[in-house]
DSSP file (Angstrom, degrees, kcal/mol; ACC not computed):
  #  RESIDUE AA STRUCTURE BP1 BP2  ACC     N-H-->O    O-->H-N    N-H-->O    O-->H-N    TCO  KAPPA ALPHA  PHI   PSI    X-CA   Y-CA   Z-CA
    1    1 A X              0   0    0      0, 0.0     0, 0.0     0, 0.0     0, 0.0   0.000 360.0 360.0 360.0 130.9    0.0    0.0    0.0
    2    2 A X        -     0   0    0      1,-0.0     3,-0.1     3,-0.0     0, 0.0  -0.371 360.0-118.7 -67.8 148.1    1.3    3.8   -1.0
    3    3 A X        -     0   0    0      1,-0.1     2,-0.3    62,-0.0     3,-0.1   0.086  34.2 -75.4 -59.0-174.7    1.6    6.2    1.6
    4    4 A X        -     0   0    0      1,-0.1    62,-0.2    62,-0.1    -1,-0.1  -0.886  55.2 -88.4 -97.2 163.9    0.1    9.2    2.0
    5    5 A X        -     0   0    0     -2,-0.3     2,-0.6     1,-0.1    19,-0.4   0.123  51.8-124.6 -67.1 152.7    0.9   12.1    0.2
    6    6 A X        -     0   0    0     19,-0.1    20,-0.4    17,-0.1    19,-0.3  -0.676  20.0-136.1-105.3 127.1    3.7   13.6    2.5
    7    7 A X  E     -a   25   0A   0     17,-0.7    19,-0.7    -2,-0.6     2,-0.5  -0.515  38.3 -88.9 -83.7 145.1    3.1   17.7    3.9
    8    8 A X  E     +a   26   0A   0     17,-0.2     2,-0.3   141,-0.1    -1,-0.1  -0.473  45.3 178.4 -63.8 107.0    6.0   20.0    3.6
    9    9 A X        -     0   0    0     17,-1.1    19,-0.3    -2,-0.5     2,-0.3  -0.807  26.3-130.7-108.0 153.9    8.7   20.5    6.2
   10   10 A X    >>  -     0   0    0     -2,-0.3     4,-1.9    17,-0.1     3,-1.8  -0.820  29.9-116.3 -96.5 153.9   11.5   22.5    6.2
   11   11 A X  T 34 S+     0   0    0     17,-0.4    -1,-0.1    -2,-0.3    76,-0.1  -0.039 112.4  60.3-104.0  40.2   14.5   20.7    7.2
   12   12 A X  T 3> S+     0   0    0     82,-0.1     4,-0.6     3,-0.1    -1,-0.3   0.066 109.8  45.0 -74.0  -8.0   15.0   22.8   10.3
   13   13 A X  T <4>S+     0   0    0     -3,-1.8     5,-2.8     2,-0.1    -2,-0.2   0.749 112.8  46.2-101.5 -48.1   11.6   21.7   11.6
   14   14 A X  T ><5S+     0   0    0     -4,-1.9     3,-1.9     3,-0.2     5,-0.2   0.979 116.5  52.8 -72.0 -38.2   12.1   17.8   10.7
   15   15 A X  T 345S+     0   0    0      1,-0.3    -1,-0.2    -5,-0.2    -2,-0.1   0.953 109.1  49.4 -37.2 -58.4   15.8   18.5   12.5
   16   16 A X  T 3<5S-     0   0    0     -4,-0.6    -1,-0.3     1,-0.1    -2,-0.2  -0.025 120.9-106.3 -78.0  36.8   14.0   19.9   15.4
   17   17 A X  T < 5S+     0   0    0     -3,-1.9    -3,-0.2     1,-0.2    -2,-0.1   0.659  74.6 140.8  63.6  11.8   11.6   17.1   15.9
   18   18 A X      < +     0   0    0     -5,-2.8     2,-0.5     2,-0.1    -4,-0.2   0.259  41.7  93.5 -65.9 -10.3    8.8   19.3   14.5
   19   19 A X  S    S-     0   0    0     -6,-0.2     3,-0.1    -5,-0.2     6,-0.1  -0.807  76.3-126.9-107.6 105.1    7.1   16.3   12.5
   20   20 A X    >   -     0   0    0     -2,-0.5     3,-2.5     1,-0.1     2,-0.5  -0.220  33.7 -86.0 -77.2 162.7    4.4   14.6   14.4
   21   21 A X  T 3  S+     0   0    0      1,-0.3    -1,-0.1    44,-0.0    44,-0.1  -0.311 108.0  16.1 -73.6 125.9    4.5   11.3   14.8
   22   22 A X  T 3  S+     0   0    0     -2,-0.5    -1,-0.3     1,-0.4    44,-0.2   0.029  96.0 130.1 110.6 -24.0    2.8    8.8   11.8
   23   23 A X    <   -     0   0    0     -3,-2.5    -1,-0.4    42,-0.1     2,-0.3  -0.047  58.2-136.1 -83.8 161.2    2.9   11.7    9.7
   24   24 A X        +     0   0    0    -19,-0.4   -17,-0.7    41,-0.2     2,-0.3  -0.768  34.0 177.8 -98.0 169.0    4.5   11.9    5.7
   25   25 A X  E     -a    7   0A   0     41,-3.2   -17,-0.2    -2,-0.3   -18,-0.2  -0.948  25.2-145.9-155.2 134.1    6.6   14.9    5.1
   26   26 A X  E     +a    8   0A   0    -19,-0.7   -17,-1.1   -20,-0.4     2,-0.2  -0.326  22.6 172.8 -46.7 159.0    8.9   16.6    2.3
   27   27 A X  B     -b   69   0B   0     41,-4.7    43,-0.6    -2,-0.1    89,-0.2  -0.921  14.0-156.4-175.7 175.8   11.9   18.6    3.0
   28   28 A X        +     0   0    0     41,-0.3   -17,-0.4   -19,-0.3     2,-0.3  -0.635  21.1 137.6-144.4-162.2   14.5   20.0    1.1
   29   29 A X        -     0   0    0     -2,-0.2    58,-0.3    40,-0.1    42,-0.2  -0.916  29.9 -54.2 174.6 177.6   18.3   21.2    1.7
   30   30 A X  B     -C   86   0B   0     56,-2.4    56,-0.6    -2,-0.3     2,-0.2  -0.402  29.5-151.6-113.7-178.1   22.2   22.1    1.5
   31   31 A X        -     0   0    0     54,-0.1     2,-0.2    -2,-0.1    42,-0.2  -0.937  10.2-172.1-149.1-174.1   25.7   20.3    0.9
   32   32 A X        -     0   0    0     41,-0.6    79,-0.7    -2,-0.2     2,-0.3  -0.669  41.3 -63.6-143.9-141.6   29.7   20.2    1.5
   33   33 A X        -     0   0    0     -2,-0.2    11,-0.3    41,-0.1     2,-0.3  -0.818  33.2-152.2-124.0 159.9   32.3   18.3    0.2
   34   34 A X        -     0   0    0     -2,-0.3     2,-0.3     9,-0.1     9,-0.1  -0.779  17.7-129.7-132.4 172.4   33.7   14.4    0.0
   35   35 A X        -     0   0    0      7,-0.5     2,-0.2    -2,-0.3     9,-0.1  -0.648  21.4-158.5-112.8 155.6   36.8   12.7   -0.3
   36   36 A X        +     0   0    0     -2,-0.3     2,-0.4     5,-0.2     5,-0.2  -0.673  23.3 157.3-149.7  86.8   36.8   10.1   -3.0
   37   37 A X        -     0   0    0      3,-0.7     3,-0.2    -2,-0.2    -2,-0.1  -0.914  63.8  -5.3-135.7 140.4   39.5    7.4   -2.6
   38   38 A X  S    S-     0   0    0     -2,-0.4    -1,-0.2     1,-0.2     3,-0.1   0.845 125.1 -55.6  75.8  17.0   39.4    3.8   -4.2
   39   39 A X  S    S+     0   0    0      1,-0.2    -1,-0.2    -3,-0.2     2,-0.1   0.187 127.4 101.9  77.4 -16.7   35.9    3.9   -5.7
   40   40 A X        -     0   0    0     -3,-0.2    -3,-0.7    -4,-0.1     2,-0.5  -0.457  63.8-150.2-101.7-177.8   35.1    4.7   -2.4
   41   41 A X        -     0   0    0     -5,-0.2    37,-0.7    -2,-0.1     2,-0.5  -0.979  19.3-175.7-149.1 128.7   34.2    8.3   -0.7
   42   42 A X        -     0   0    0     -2,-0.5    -7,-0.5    35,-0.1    35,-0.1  -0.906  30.1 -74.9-134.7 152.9   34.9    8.9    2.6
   43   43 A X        -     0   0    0     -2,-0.5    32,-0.1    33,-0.2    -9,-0.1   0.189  23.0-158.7 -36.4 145.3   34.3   11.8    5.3
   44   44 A X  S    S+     0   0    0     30,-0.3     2,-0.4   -11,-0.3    -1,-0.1   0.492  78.6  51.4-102.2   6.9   36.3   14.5    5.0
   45   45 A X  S  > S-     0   0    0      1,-0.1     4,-0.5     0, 0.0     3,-0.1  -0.985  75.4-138.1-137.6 133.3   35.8   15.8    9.0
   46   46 A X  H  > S+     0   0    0     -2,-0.4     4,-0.8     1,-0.2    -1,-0.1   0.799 107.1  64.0 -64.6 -28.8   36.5   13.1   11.8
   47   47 A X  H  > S+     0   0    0      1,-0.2     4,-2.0     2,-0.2    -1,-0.2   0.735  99.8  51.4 -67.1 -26.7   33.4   14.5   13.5
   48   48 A X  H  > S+     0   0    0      2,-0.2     4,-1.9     1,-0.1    -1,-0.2   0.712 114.9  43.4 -71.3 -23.9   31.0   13.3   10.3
   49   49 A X  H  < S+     0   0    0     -4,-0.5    -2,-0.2     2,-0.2     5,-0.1   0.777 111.0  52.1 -97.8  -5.7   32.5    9.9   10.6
   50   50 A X  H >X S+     0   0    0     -4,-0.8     3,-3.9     2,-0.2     4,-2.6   0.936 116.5  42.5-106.4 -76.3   32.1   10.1   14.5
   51   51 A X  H 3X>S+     0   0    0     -4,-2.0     4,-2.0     1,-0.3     5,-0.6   0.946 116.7  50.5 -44.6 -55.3   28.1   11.1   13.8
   52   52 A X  H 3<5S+     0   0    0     -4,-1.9    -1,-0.3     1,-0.2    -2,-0.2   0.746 110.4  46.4 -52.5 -13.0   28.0    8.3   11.0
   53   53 A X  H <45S+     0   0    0     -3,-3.9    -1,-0.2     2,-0.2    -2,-0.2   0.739 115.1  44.9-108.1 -43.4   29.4    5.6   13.1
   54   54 A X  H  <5S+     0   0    0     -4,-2.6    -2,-0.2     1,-0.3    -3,-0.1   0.803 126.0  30.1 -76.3  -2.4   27.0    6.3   16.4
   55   55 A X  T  <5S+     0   0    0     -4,-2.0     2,-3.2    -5,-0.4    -1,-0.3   0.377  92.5 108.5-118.6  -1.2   23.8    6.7   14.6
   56   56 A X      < +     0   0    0     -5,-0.6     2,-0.3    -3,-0.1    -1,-0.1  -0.166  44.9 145.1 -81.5  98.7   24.8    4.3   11.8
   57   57 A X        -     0   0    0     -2,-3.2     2,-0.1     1,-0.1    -2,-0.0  -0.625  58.9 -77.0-100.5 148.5   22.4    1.1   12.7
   58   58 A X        -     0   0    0     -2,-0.3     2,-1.4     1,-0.1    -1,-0.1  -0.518  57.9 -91.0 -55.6 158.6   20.7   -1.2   10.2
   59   59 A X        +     0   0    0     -2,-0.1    -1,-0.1     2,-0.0    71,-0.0  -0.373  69.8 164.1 -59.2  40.7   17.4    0.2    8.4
   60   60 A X        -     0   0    0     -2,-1.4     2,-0.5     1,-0.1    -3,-0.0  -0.429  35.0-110.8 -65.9 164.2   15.4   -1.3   11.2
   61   61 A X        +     0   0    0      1,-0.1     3,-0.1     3,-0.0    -1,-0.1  -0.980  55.3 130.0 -98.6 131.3   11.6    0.0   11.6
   62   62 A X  S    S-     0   0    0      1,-0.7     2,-0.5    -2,-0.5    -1,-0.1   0.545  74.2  -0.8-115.3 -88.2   10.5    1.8   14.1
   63   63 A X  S    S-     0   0    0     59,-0.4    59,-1.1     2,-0.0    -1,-0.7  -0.952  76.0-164.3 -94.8 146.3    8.5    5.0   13.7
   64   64 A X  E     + D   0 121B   0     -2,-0.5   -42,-0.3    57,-0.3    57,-0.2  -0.735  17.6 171.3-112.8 136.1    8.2    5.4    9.8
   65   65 A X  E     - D   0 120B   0     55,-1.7    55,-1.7    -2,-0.3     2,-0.5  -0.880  40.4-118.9-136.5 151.4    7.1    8.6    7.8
   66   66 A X  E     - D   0 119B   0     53,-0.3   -41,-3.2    -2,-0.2    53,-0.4  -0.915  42.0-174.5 -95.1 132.7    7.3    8.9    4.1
   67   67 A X  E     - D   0 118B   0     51,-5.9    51,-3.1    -2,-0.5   -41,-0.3  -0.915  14.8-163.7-132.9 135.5   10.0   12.0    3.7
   68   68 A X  E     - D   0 117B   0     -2,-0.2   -41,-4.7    49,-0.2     2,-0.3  -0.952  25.1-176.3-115.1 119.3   11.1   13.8    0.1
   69   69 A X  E     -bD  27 116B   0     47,-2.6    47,-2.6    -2,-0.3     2,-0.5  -0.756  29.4-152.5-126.6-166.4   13.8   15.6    0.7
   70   70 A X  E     + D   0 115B   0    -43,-0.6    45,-0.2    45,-0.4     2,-0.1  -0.949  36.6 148.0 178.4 101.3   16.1   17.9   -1.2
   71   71 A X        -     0   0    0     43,-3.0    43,-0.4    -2,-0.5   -41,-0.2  -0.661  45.5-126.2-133.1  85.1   19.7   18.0    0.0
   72   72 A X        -     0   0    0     14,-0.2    14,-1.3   -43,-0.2    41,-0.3  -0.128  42.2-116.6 -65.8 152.9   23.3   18.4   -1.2
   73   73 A X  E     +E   85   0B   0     39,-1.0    38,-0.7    36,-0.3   -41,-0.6  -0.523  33.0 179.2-109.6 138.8   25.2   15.7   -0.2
   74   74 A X  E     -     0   0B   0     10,-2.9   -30,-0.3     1,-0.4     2,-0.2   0.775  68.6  -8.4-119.4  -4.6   28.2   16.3    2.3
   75   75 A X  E     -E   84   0B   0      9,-1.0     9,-2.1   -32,-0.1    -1,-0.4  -0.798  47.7-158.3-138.5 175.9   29.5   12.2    2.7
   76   76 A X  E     -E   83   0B   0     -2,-0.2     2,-0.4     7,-0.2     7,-0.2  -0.883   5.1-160.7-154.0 143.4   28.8    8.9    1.9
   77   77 A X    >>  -     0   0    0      5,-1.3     4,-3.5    -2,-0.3     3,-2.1  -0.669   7.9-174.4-141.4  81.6   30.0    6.2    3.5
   78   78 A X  T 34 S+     0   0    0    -37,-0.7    -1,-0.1    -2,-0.4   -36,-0.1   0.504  81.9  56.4 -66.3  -5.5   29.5    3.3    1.2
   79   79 A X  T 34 S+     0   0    0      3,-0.1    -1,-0.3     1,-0.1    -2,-0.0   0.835 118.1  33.3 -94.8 -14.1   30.6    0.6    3.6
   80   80 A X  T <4 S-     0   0    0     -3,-2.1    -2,-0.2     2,-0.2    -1,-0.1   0.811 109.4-128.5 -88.3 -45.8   27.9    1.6    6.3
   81   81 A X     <  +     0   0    0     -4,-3.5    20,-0.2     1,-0.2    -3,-0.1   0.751  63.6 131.0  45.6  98.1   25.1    2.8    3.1
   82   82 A X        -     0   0    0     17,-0.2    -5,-1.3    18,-0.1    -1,-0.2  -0.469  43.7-167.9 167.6 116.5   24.5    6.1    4.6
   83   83 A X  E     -EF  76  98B   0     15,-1.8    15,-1.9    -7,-0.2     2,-0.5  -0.663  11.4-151.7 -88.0 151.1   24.6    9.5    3.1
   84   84 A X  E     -EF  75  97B   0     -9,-2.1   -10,-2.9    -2,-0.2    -9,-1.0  -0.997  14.4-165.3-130.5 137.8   24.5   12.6    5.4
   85   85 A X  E     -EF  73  96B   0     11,-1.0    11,-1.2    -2,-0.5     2,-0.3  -0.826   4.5-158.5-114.6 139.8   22.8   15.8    3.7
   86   86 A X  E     +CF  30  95B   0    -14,-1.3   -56,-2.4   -56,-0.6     2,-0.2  -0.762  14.0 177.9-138.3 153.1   23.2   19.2    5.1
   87   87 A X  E     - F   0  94B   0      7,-1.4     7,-1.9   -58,-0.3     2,-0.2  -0.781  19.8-139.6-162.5 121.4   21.2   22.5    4.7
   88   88 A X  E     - F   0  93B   0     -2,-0.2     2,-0.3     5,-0.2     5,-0.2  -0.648  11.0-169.5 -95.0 160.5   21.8   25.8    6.5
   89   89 A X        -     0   0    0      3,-1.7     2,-0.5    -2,-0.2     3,-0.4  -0.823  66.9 -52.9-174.2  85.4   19.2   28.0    7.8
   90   90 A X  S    S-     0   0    0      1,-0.3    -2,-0.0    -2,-0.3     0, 0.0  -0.801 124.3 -22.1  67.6-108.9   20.5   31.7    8.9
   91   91 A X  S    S+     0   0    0     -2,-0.5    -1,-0.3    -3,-0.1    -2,-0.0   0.882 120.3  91.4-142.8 -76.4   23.5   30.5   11.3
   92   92 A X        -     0   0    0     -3,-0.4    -3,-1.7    -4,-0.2     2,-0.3   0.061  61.1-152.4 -68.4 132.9   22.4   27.0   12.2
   93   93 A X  E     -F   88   0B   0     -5,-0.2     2,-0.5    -7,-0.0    -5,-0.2  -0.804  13.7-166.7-102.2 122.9   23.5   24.0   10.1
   94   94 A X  E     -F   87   0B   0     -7,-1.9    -7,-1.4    -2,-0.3     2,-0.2  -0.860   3.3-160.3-114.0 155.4   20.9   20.7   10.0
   95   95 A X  E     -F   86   0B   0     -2,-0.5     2,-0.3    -9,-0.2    -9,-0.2  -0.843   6.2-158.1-116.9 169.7   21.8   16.9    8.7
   96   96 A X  E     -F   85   0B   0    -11,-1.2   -11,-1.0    -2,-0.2     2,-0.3  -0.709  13.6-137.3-143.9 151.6   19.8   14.4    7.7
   97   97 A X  E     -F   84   0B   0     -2,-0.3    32,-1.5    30,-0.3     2,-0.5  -0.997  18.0-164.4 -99.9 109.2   21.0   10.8    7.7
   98   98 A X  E     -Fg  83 129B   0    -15,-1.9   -15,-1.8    -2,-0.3     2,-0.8  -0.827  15.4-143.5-126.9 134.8   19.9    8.8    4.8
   99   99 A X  E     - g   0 130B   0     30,-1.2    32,-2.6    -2,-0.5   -17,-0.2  -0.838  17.7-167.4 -93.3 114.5   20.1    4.9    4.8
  100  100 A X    >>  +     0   0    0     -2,-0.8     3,-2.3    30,-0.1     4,-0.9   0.174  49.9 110.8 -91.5   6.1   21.2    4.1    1.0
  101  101 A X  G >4 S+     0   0    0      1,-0.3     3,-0.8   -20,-0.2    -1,-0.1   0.963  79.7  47.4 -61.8 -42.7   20.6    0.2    0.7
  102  102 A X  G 34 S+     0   0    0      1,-0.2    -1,-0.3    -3,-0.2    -2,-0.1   0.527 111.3  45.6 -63.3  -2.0   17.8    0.5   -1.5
  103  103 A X  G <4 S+     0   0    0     -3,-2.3     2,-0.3    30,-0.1    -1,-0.2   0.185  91.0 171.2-132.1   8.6   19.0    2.7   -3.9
  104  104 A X    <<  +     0   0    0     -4,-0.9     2,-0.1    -3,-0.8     3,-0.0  -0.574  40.8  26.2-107.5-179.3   22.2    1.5   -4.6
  105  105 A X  S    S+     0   0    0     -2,-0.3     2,-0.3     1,-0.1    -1,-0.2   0.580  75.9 157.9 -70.2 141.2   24.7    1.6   -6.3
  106  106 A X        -     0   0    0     -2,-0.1     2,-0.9    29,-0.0    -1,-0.1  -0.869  49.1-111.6-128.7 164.2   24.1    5.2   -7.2
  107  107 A X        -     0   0    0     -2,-0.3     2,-0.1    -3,-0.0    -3,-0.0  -0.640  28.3-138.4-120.7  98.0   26.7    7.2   -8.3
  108  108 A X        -     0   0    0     -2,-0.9     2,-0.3     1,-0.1   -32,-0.1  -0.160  14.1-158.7 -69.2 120.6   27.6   10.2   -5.4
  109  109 A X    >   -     0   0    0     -2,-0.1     3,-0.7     3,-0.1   -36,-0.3  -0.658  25.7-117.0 -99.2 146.0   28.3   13.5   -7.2
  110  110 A X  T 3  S+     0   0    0     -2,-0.3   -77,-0.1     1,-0.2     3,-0.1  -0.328  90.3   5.8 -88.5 162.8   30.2   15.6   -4.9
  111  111 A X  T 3  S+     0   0    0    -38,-0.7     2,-0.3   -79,-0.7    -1,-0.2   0.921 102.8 146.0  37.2  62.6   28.6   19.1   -3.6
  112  112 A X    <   -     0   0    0     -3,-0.7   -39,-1.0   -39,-0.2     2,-0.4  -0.975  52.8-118.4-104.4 100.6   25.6   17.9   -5.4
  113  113 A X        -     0   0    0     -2,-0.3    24,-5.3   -41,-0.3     2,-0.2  -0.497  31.1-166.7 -99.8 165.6   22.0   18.4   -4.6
  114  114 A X  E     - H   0 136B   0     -2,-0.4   -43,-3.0   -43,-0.4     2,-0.4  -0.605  16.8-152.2-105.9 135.1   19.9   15.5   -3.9
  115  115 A X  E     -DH  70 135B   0     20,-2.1    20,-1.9   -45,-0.2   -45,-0.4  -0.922  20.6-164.6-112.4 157.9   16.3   14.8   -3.6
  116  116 A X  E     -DH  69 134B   0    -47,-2.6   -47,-2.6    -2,-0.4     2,-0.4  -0.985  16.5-172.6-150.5 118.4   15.2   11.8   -1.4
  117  117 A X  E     +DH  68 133B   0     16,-2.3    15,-5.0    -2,-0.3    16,-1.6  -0.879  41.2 109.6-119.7 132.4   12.0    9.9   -1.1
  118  118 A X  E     -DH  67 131B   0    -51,-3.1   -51,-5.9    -2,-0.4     2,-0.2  -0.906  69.5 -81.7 158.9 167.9   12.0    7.4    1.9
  119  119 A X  E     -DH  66 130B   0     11,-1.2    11,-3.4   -53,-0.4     2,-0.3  -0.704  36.2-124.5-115.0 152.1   10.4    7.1    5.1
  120  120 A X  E     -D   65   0B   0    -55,-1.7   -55,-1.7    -2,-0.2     2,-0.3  -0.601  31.9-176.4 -99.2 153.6   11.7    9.0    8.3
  121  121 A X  E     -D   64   0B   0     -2,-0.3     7,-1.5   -57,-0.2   -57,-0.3  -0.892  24.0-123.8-161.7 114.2   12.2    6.4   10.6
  122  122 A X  B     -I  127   0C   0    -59,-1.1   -59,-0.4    -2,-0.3     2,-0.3  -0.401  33.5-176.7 -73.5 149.1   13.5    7.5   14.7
  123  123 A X        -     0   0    0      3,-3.1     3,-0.3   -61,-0.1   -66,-0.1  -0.846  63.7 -31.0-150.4  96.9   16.9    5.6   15.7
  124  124 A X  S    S-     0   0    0     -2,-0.3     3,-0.1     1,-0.2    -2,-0.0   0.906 130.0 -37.3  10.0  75.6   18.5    5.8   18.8
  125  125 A X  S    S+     0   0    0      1,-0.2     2,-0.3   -70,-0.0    -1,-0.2   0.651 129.5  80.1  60.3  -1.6   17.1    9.8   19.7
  126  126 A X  S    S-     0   0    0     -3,-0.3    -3,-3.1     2,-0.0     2,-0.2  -0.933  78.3-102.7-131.5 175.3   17.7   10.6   15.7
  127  127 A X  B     -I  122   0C   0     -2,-0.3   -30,-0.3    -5,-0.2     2,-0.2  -0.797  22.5-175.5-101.1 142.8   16.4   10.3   12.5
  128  128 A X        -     0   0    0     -7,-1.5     2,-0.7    -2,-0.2   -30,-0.2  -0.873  11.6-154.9-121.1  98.4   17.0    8.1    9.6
  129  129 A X  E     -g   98   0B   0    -32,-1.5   -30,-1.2    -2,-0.2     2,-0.4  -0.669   6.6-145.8-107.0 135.3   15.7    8.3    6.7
  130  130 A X  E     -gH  99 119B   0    -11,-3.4   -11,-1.2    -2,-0.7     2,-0.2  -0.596  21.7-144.1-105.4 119.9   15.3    5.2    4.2
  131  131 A X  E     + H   0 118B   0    -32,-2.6   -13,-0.3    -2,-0.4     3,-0.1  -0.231  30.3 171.1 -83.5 136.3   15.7    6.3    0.8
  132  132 A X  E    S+     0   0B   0    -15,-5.0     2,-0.3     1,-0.6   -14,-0.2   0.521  84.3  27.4-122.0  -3.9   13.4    4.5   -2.0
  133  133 A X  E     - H   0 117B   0    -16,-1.6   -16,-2.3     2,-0.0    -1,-0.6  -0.926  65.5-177.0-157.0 153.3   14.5    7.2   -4.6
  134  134 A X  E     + H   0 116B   0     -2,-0.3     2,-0.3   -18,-0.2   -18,-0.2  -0.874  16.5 169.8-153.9  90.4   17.7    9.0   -4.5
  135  135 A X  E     - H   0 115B   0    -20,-1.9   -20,-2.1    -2,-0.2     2,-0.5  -0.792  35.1-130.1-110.0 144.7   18.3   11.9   -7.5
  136  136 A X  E     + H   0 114B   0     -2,-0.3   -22,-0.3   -22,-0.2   -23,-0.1  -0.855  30.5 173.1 -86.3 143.9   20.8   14.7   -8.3
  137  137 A X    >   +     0   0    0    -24,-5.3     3,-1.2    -2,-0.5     2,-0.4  -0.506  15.7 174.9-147.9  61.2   18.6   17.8   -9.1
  138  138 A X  T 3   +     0   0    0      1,-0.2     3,-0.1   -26,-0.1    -2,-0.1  -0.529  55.6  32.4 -68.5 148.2   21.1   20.1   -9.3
  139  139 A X  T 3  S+     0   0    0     -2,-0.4     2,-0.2     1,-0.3    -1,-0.2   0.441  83.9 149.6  88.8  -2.9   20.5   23.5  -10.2
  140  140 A X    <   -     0   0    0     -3,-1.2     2,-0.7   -27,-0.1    -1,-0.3  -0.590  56.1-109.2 -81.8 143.0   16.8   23.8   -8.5
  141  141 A X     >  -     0   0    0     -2,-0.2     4,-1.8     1,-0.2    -1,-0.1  -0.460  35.7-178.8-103.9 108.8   15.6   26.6   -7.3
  142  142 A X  H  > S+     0   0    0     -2,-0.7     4,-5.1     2,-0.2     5,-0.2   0.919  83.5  46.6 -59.3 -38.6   15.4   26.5   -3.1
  143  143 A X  H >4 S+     0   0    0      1,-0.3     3,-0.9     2,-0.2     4,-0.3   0.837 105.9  51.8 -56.1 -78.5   14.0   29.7   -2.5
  144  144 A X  H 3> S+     0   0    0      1,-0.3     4,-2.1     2,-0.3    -1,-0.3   0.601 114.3  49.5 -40.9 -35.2   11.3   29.7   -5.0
  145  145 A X  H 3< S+     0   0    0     -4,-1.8    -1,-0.3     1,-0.2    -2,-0.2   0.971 105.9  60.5 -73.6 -55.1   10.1   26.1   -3.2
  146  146 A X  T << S+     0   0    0     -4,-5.1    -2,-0.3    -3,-0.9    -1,-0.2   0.498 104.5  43.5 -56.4   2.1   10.3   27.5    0.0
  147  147 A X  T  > S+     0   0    0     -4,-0.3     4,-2.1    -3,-0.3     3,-0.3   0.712 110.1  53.8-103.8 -25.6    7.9   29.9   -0.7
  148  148 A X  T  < S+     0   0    0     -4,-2.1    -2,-0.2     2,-0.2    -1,-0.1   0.182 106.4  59.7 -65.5  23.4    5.6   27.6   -2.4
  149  149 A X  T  > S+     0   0    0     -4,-0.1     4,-1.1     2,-0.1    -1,-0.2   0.349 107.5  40.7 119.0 -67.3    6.0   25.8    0.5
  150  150 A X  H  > S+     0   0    0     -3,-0.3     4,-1.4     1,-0.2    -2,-0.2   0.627 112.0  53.1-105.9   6.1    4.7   28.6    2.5
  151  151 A X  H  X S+     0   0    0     -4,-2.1     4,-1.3     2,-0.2    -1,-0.2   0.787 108.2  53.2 -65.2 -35.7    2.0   29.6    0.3
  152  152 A X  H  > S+     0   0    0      2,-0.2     4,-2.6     3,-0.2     5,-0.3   0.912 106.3  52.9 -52.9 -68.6    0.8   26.0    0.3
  153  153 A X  H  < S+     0   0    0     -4,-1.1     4,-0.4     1,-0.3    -2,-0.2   0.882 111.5  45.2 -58.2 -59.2    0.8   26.1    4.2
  154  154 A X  H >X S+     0   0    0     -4,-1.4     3,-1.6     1,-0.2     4,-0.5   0.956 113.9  49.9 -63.6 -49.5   -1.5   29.4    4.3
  155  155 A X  H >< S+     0   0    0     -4,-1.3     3,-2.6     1,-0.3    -2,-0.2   0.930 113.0  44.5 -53.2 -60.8   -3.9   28.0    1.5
  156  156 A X  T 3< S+     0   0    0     -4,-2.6    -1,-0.3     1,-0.2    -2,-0.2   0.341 107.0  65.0 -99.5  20.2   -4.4   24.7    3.3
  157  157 A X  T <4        0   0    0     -3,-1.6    -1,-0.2    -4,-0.4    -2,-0.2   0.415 360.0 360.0 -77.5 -22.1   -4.8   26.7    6.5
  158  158 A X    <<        0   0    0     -3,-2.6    -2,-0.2    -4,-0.5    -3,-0.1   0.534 360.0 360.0 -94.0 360.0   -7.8   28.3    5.4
């Protein structure tokens, strides 16, 4: 059975725990940069590989949401399958953790963004979200979503 159609979050809100629980959600996003050695790409900051290794769990379920999100991609860590996507918002920098088993092999283009369709899934006090489609869509335009975004939000408010 499909999900239901997933309501728009920004991904300072899904960061902050803002998503109620059961719900689908969008979200959309930022990047940085990767190291690429051996076919393989690995973190470029010991503190990403520190985050990757203490949230990085199998794809269990627990709570599920269906999430699209739109992120540039700042590692990948192809022996774990898990991408971490970044997006800044005024000062404050959020990630997202994305579990890649289903969608690979894909081929990670560096300071790229990425849209992501998967369900949000809570993981020891974080989020993981398990990707069922995994795209570059570079060159799209964030502002212009975020405000259809929040035009959307007033409309289905009345």
């Amino acid at each position: 059975m499909l999900p239901k159609p997933g309501i728009y979050y920004f991904p300072w809100e899904v960061s902050a725990g803002q998503v109620p629980d059961g719900g689908t959600l969008r979200t959309f996003g930022s990047r940085v940069k990767l190291n690429d050695r051996r076919d393989r790409i690995y973190p470029t900051a010991q503190t990403n590989l520190e985050t990757i290794m203490r949230t990085a769990r199998s794809c269990t379920r627990k709570d599920t949401r269906c999430c699209d999100l739109s992120r540039r991609l700042c590692l990948y860590d192809v022996t774990q399958s898990r991408v971490t996507l970044r997006a800044q918002h005024g000062s404050d920098e959020h990630q997202i953790l994305v579990c890649t088993k289903l969608v690979e092999p894909f081929q990670a283009h560096v300071d790229s963004l990425y849209l992501v369709l998967g369900e949000l899934e809570h993981q020891d006090g974080g989020s993981v979200v398990k990707a069922r489609v995994l795209t570059c869509v570079e060159g799209m335009n964030l502002p212009l979503l975020e405000q259809a975004v929040r035009e959307q939000r007033r409309y289905q408010q009345e």
